[in-house]
C-alpha positions as CSV (number, residue, x, y, z in Angstrom):
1,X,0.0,0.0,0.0
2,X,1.0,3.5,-1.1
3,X,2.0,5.8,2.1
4,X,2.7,8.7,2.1
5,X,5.5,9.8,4.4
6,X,5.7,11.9,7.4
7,X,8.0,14.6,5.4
8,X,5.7,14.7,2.4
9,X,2.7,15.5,5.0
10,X,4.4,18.0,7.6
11,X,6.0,21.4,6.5
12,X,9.4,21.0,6.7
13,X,10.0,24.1,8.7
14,X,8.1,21.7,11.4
15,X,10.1,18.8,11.2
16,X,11.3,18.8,14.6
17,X,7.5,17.5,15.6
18,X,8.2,14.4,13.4
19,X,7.4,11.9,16.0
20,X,3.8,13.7,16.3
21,X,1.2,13.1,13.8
22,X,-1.0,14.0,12.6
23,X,0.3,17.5,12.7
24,X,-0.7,20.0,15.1
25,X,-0.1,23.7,14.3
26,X,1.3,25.8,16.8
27,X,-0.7,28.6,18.6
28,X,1.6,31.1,17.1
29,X,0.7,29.9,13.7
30,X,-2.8,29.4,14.0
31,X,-2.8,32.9,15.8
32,X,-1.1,34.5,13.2
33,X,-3.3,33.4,10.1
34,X,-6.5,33.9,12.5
35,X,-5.3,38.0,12.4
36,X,-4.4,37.3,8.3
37,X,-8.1,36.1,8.2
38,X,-9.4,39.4,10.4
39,X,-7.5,41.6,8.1
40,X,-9.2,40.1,4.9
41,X,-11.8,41.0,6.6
42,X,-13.5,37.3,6.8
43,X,-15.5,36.6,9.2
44,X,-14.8,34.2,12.5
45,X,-17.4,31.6,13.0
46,X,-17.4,29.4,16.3
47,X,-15.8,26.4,15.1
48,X,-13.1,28.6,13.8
49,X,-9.6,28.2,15.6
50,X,-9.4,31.8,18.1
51,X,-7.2,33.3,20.6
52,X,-8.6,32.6,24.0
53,X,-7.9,36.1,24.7
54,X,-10.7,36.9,21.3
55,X,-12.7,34.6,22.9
56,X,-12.8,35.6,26.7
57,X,-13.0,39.3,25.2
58,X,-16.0,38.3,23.0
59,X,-17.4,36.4,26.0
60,X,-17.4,39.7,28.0
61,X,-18.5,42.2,25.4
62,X,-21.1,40.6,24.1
63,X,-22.8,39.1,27.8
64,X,-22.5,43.0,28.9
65,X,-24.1,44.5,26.1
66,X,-27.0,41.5,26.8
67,X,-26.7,42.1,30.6
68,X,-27.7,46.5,29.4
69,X,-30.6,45.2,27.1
70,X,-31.8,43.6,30.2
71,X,-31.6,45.8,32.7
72,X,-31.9,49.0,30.6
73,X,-35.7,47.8,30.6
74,X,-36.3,49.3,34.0
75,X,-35.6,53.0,34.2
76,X,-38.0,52.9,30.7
77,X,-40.6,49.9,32.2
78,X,-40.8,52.0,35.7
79,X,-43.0,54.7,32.9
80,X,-45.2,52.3,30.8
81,X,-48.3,52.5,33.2
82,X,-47.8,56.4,33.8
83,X,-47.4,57.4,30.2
84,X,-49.7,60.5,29.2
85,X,-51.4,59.0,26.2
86,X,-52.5,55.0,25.4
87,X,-50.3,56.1,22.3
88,X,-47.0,56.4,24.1
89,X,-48.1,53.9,26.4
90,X,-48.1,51.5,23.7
91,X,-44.7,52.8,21.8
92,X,-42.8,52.8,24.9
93,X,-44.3,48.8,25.7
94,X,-42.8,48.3,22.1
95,X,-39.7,49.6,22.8
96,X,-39.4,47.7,26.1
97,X,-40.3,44.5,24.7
98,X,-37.3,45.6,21.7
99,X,-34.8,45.2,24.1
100,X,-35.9,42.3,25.9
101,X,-35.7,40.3,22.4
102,X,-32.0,42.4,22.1
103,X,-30.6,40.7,25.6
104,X,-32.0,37.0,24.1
105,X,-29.8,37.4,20.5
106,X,-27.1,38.5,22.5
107,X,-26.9,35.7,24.7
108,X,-27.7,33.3,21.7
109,X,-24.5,34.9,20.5
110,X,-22.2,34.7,23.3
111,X,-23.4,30.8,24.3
112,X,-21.9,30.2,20.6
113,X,-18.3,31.0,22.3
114,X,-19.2,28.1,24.9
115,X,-20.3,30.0,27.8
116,X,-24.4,29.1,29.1
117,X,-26.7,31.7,29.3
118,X,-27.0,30.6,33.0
119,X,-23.6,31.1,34.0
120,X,-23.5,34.8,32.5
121,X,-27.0,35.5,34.3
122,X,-25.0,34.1,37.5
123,X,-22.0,36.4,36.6
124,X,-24.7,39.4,36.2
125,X,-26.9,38.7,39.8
126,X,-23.8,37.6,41.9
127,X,-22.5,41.6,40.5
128,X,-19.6,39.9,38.9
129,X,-20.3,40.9,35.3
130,X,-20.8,44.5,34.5
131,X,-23.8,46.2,32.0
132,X,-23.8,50.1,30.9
133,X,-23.6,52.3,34.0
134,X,-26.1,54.7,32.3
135,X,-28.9,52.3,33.5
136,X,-28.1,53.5,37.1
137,X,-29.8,56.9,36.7
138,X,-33.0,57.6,37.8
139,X,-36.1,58.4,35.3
140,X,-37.7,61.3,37.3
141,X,-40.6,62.9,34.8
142,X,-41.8,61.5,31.7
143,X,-39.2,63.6,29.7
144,X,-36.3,61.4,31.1
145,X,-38.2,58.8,28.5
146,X,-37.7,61.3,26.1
147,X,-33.9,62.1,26.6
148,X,-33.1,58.0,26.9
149,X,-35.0,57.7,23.6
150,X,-32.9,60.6,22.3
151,X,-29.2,60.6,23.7
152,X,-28.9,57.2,25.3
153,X,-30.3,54.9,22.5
154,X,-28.4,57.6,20.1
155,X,-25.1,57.0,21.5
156,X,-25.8,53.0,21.7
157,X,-26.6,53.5,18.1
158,X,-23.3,55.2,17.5
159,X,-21.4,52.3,19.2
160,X,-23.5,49.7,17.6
161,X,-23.8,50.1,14.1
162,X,-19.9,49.6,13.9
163,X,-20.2,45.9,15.2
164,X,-22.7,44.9,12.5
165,X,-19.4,44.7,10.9
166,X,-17.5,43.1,13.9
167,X,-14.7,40.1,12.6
168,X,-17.3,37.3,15.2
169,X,-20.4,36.5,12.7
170,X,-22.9,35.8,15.1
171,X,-22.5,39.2,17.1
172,X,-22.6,41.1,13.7
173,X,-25.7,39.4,12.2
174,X,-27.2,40.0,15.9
175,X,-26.3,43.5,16.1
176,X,-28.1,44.3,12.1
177,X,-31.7,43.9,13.4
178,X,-31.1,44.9,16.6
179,X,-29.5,48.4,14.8
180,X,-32.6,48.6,12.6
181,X,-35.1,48.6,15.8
182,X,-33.1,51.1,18.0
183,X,-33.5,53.5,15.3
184,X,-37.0,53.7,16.0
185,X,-36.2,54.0,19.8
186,X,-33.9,56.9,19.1
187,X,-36.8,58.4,17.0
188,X,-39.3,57.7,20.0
189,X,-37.3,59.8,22.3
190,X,-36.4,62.5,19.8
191,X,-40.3,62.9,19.4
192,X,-40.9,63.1,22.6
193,X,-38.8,66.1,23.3
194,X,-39.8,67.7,20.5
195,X,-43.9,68.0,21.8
196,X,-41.8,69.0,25.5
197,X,-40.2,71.6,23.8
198,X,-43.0,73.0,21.6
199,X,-45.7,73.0,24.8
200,X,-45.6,75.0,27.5
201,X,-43.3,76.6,29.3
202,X,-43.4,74.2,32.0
203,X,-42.6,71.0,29.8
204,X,-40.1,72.9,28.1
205,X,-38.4,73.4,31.3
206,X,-38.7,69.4,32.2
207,X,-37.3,68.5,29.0
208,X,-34.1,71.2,29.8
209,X,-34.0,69.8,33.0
210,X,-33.2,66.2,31.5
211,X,-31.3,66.5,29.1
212,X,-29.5,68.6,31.8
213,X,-28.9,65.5,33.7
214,X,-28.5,62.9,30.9
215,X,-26.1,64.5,28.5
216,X,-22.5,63.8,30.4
217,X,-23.6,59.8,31.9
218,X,-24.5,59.7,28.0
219,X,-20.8,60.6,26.9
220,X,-19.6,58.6,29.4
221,X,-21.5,55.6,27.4
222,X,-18.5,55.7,25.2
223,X,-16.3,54.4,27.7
224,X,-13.0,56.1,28.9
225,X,-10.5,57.5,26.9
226,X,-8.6,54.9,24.3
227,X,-5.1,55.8,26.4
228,X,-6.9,54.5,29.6
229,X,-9.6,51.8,28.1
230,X,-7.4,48.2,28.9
231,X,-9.4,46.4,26.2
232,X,-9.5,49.2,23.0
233,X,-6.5,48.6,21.1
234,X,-7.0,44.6,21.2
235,X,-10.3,44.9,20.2
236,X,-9.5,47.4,17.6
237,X,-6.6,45.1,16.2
238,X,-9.2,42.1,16.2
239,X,-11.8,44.2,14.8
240,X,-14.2,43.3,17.4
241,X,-14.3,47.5,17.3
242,X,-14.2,49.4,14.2
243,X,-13.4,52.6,15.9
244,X,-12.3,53.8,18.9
245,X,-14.0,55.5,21.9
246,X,-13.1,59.4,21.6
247,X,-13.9,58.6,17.8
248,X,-17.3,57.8,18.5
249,X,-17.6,60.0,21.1
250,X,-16.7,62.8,19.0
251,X,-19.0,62.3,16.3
252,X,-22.1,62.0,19.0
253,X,-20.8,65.3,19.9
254,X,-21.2,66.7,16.5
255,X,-24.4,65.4,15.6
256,X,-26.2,66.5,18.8
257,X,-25.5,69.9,18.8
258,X,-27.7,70.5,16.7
259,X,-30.1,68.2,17.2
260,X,-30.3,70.1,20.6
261,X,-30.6,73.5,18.7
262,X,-33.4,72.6,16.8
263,X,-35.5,71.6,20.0
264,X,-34.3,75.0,21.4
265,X,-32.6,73.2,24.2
266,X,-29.1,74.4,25.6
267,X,-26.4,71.7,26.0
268,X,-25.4,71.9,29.7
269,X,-21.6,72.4,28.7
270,X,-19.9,76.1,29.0
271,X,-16.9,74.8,27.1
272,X,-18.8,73.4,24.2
273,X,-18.2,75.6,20.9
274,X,-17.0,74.8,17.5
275,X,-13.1,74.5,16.4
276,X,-12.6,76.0,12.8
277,X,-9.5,74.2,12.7
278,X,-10.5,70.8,13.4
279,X,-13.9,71.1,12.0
280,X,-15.5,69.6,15.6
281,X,-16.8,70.6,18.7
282,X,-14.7,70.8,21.6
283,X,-16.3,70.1,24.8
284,X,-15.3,70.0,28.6
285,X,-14.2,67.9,30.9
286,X,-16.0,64.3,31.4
287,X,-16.3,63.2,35.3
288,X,-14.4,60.3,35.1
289,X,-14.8,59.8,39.2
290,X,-18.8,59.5,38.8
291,X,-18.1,57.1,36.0
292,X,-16.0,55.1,38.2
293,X,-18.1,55.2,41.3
294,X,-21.1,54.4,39.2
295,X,-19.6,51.1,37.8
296,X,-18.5,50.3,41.2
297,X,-22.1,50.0,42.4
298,X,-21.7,53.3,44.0
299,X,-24.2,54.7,41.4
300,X,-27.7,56.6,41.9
301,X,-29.9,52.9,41.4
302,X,-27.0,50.0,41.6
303,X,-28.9,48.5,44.4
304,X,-32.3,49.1,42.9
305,X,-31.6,47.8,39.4
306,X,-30.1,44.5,41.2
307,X,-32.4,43.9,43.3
308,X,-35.2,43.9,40.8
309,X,-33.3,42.0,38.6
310,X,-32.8,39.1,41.6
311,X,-36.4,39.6,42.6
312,X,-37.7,38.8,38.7
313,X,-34.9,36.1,38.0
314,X,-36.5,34.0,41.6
315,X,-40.2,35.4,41.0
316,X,-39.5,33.2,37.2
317,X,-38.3,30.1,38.7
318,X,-41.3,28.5,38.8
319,X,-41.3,29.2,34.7
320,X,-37.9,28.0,34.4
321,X,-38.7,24.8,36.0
322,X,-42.2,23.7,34.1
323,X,-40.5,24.6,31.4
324,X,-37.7,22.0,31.9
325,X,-39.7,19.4,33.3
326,X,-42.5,20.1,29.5
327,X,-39.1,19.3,27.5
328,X,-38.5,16.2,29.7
329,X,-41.6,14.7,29.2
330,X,-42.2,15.8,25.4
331,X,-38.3,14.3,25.3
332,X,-39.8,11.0,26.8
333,X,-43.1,10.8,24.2
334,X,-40.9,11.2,21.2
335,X,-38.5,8.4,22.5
336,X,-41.4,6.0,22.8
């Protein structure tokens, strides 16, 4: 019988593993045609070979940005049964429901990097995982709906539309419908301040007074600055980012202003004016330490937001569990 040899199978720049076969390709190797592969820009599939550092950063993007769908349903929910017309009361129910289905394809896609949905909704009730700190703000009058809508779902949109073109295929498939529906949030909120700012003098003032108090936690969305972010420039080598956090930042900047102007609402920034020269706004400083304490669980609702999120995950047990035991028996029938 024809066979063919060990040399004739196995590089010869790899002949030192002859006594090994079949083959196995260093990590170096694999890693560096899995970043040849990025660069083409090709898209990674879970049974692809991947860094573990791609996968464990993939792991924790992706469960954070499902843990925010999830939670970012209270501030909004907490209004549903208060809102002025049955109109708004049944957009904003939309809109709520939106991001519970968001939080469901975003676990879908992170369990396809081997981690269960149950051990990331662990990670997020034990407080070990993180989700946006925005989410940790209180929604005071009806026109905090409206700024949410309008600068919080803008700026998600800002950071999402770049990963419908992340290098991991299931996150960027996820992130093209969930794009598409948080347009119409964005639109939602806009409209919403836009019948604050046109009524009376009274709502106008309610709709200045939130965007007073959502316009810096909504930069600080974006993250901190690339030179102090640990996880930009390896997410921006993998492409698991397209750009980076002052980029985005920056270009929220620019397309709110006027945004603002045309709602005749003032920006609550003294340093905020227009640079000839670079063709942007310049704006002042972001309070990094509120950021920080926020994220520590130091923030307005941590212990609010947690505890209704522990309260709902026990109050659904009881789901959970005739649900299993359904499968089991259905599991059982078709066997028979």
């Amino acid at each position: 019988m024809y066979k063919i040899s060990l040399r004739e199978r196995v590089p010869s720049t790899t002949l030192a593993t002859r006594n090994t076969f079949p083959y196995i390709m260093p990590d170096s190797q694999q890693e560096s045609l899995f970043q040849q592969k990025v660069d083409a820009e090709q898209k990674i599939e879970p049974r692809d070979w991947m860094p573990d550092g791609y996968r464990k950063n993939l792991v924790r993007q992706i469960s954070q940005h499902a843990h925010s769908e999830i939670v970012g349903m209270l501030p909004e929910g907490n209004w549903i049964t208060r809102a002025p017309s049955l109109r708004r009361k049944t957009i904003l129910l939309a809109k709520v429901q939106d991001e519970a289905g968001h939080g469901l394809y975003l676990y879908s896609a992170a369990e396809t990097l081997g981690t269960g949905r149950d051990e990331m909704v662990d990670q997020l009730l034990s407080g070990a995982a993180k989700y946006s700190s925005i989410f940790n703000y209180p929604t005071l009058t009806w026109a905090d709906i409206g700024a949410i809508g309008w600068l919080v779902d803008g700026a998600a949109i800002m950071n999402q539309v770049m990963l419908c073109r992340t290098s991991y295929g299931p996150y960027a498939r996820a992130m093209v419908r969930i794009c598409k529906e948080e347009s119409f949030h964005q639109r939602q909120g806009y409209d919403i301040l836009i019948t604050l700012s046109k009524g009376t003098p009274e709502q106008k003032a309610m709709a200045q007074d939130a965007l007073d108090r959502w316009w810096w936690p909504s930069l600080m969305m974006f993250g901190p600055s690339d030179k102090d972010s640990p996880h930009s420039a390896q997410s921006l080598k993998w492409k698991i980012k397209r750009q980076s956090n002052d980029e985005l930042r920056q270009i929220f900047i620019d397309r709110t202003v006027s945004q603002a102007e045309f709602l005749g609402l003032k920006i609550p920034d003294p340093k905020l004016k227009w640079n000839e020269a670079t063709q942007h706004y310049d704006w002042g400083e972001i309070d990094w330490t509120e950021f920080n304490e926020v994220i520590r669980g130091n923030g307005p609702c941590n212990a609010e937001r947690m505890a209704a999120r522990r309260k709902a995950h026990a109050d659904g047990a009881w789901v959970r569990e005739a649900a299993l035991a359904y499968a089991g028996k259905k599991s059982k029938r078709n066997a028979a």
